[in-house]
C-alpha positions in Angstrom: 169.0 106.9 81.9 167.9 103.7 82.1 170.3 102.7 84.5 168.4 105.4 86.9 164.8 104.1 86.3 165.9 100.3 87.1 167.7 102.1 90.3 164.6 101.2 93.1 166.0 103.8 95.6 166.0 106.2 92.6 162.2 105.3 91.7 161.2 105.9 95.2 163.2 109.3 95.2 161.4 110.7 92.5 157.8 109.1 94.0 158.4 110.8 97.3 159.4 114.1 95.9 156.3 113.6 93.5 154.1 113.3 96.5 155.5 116.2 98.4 154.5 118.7 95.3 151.1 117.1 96.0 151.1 117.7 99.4 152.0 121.3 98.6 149.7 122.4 96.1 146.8 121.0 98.4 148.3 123.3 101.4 148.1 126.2 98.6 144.4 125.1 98.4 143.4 124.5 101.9 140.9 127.5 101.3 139.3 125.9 98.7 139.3 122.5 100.0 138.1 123.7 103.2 135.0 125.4 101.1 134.2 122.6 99.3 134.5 120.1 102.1 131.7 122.2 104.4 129.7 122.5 101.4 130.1 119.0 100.6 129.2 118.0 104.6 126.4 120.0 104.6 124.7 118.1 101.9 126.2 114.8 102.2 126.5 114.8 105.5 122.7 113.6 106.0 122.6 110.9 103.4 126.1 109.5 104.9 124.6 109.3 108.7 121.3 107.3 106.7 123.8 105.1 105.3 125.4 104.1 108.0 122.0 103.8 109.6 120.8 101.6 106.9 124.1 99.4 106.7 123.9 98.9 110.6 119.9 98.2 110.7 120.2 96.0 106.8 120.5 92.6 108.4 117.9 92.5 110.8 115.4 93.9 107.8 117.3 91.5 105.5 116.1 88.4 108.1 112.7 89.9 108.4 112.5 89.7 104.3 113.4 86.2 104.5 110.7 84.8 106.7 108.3 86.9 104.3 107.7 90.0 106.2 107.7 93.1 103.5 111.0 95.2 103.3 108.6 97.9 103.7 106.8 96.1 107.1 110.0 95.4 108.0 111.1 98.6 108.3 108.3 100.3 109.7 108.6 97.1 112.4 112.1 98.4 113.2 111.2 102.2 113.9 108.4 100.8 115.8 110.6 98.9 118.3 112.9 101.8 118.2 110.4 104.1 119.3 109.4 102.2 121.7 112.2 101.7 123.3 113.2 105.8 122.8 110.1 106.0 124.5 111.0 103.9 127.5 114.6 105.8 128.0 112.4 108.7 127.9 109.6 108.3 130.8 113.0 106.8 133.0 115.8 108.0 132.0 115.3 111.5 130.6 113.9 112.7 134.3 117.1 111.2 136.1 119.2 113.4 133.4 117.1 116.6 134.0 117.1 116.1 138.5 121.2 115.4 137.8 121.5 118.9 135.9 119.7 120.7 138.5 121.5 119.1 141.1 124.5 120.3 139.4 123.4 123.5 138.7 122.2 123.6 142.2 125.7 122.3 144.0 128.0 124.8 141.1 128.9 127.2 143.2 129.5 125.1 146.0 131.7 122.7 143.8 133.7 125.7 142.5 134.5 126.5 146.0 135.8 123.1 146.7 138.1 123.3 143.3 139.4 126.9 144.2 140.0 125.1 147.9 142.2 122.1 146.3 144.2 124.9 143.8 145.0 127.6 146.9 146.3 123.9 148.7 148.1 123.4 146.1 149.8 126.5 145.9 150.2 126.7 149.2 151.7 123.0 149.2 155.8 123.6 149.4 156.2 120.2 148.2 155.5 121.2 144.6 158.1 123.1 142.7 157.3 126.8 141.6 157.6 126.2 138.2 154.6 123.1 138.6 152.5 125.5 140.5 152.7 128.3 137.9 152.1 125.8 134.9 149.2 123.7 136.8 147.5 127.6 137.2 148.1 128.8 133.8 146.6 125.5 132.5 143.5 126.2 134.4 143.3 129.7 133.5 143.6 128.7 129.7 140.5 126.1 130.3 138.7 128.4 132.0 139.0 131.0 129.3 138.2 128.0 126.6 135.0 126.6 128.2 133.5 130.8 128.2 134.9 131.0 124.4 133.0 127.8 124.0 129.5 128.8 125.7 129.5 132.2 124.2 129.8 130.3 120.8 127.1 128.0 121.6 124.9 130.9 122.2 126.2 132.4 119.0 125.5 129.6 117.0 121.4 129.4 117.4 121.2 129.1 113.7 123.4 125.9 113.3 121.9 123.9 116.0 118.4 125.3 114.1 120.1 122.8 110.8 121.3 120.5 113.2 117.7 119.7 114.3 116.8 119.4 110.6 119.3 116.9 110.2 118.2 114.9 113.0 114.5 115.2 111.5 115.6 114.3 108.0 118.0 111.6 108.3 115.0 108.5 109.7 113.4 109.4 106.4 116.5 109.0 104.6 117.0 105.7 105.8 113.4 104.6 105.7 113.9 104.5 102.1 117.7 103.3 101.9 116.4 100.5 104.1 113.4 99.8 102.1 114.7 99.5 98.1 118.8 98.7 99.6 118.3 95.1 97.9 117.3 97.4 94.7 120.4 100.4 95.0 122.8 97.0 95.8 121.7 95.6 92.0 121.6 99.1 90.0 125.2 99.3 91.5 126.1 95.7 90.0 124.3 96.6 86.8 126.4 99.5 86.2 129.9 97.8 86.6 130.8 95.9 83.1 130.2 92.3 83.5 134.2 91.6 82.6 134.5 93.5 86.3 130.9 92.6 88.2 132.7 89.3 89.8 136.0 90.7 91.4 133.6 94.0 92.4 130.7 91.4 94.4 133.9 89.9 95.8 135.4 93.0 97.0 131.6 94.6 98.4 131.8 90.8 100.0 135.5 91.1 101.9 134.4 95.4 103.1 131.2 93.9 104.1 132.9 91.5 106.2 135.3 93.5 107.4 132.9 96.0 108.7 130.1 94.4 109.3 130.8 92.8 112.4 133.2 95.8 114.1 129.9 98.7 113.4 127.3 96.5 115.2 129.8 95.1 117.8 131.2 98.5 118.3 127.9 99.6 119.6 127.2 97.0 121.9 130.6 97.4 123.5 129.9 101.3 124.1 126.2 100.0 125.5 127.9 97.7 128.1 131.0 99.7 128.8 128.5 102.6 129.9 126.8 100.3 131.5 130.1 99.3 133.5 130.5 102.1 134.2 127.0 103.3 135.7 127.5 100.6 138.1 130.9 101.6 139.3 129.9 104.8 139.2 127.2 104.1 141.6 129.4 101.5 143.8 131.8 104.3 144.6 129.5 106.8 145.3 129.9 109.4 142.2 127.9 111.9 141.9 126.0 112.5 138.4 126.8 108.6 137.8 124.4 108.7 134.9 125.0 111.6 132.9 129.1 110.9 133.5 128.4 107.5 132.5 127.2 108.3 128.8 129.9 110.2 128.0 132.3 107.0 128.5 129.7 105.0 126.4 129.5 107.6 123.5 133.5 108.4 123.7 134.1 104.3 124.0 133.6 104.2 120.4 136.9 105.7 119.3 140.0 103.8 119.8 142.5 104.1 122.5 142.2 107.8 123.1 138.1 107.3 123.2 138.3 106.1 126.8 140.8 108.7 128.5 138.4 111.3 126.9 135.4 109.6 128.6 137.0 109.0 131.9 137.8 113.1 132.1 135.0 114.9 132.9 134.3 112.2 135.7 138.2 112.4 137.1 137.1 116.5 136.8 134.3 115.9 138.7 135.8 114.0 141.5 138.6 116.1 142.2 135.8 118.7 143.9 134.8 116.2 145.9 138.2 114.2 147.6 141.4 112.7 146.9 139.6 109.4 147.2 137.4 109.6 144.8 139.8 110.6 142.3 141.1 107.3 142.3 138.2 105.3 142.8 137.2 106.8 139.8 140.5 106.1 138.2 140.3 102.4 139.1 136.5 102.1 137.8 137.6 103.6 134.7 140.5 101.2 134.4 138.4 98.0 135.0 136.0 99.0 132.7 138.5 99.3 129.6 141.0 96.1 130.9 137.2 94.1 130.9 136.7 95.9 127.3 140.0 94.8 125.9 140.4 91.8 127.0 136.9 89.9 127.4 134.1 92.5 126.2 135.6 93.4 122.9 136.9 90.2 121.7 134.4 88.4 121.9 131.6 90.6 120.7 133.8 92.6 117.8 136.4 89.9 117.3 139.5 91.2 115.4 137.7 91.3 112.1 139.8 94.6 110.8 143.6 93.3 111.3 144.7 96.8 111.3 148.6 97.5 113.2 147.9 99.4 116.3 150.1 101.9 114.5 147.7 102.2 110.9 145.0 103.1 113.8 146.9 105.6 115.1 147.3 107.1 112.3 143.6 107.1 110.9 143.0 108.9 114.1 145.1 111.7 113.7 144.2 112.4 110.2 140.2 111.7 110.8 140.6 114.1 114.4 142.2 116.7 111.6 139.7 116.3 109.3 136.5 116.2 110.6 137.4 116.4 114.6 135.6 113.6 117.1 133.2 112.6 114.5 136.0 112.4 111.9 137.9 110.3 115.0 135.0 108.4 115.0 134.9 107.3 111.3 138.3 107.3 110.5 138.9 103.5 111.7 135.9 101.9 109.4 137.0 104.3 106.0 140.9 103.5 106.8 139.7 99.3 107.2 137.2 99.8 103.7 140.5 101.2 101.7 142.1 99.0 102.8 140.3 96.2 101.4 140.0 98.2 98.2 144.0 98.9 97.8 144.3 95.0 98.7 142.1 94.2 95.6 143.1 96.5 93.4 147.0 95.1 94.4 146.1 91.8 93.4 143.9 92.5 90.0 147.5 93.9 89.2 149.4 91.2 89.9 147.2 88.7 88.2 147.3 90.7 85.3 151.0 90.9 85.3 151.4 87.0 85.5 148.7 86.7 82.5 
């Protein structure tokens, strides 16, 4: 027997089929899991978005306390500037939103005409093999069908957009007073670890601090100036709805890889009612945008403060996009980084107290 247990392939044998049982008993209770999760979203779900919030907007409140401005003040100071500058997008931007909807709403049916016009080409195109044709029109048929599932849910669901707006009304409170006393949550949590364990637990708060810190608030500058990229190019070539197209590439910028692709999509849609040419004029904005982002926008404003394998991202993605869909997509790359750090720690407090 004990020539089994010093085996290592053996040892991982009997950890892998250990972690397949797991894996099984949790797919026997998916129901239950999936209960408890939405019940757990529903109620967590505000505090977490204040968190966030509160970790994002901590350092500039943090500054303000230093050059002795209350945290309270400062706070207040913040949602000030913030709605101010809601305000501003408002009076300019909000009207430029509303005149591109109508204009959309307007031009509709004269778009769809121009899409059913490019499909009967296509059909009608001999170049294409039969089996393309069929699967290009079965694909569209299958959207179609989704997009009316889609809108007669939205109308369906008056009741959850009813708690959505509740959530949005609750969560600046929420972070009001994370923001205020977070000095005094960041002690109560110190206080409560035993004092054998409070210097390796600063430490690690230190290292996910610094690993996140940093990626959050760059992250959201790059989405700000890749949409701003964007709008421009948009405008350069000519795109219709350059505004409203160009916010979805800022909000989907924020999720890795797959983030722009999805953002670029409704504006390759778009274009392909209106020519050939600006299909890929749209394609080559879309392109410059993310080369600029990878290679000058995002290094130097996020750095590469996570050191997470391409592959480990990946990864996080699916599971987060499984999870909790594009806002699971969304968070998946910061919780994946912050255990991470936590698995590193807890990896060497082993091994340093297996050398003692």
């Amino acid at each position: 027997m004990e020539r089994f247990t010093k085996n290592r392939f053996f040892v991982i044998l009997i950890y892998a089929i250990l972690l397949l049982v797991v894996i099984y008993f949790l797919l026997l209770l998916k129901p239950i899991l999936a209960t408890i999760f939405s019940f757990l979203k529903a109620v967590l779900g505000p505090f977490i978005i204040a968190m966030i919030i509160s970790y994002i907007l901590n350092p500039v409140v943090t500054m303000l306390h230093e050059r002795k401005v209350p945290r309270t003040m400062a706070v207040l100071l913040i949602y000030a500037v913030f709605c101010a500058i809601l305000t501003v997008i408002i009076v300019n931007f909000i009207p430029m939103f509303i005149d591109q909807m109508q204009e959309l709403n307007k031009h509709l049916p004269e778009l769809t005409m121009r899409a059913q016009g490019l499909v009967i080409d296509f059909n009608n195109n001999a170049l294409f093999p039969e089996s393309l044709r069929e699967g290009v029109n079965k694909s569209l048929v299958l959207m179609e069908r989704r997009i009316s599932e889609t809108l007669l849910t939205f109308v369906n669901n008056i009741g959850e957009m009813v708690g959505t707006l509740f959530v949005v009304f609750v969560v600046p409170f929420l972070a009001f007073y994370i923001l205020k006393d977070f000095d005094v949550f960041e002690r109560a949590v110190i206080k409560y670890v035993p004092k054998s364990h409070r210097k390796n637990t600063i430490r690690l708060l230190k290292d996910i601090d610094d690993a996140l810190g940093s990626y959050i608030r760059g992250q959201l500058l790059v989405c700000i100036i890749v949409g701003t990229l964007a709008y421009v190019g948009y405008l350069l070539v000519g795109m219709p709805y350059a505004l409203l197209l160009a916010s979805i590439v800022a909000i989907t910028n924020v999720i890795p890889y797959v983030g722009p692709f999805i953002g670029a999509a409704p504006a390759l849609l778009m274009a392909s009612t209106v020519s050939l040419k600006m299909m890929l004029l749209i394609v080559i904005v879309n392109t410059v945008c993310q080369i600029l982002e990878g290679n000058i926008i995002s290094p130097q404003v996020v750095g590469r403060t996570l050191h997470l394998h391409p592959l480990l991202i990946i990864f996080a993605l699916i599971v987060g996009g499984q999870v909790a869909g594009i806002i699971g997509m969304i968070l998946a790359i910061p919780i994946f980084a912050t255990c991470k750090v936590i698995v590193q720690h807890m990896f060497a407090y082993y091994v340093r107290r297996k050398i003692i």
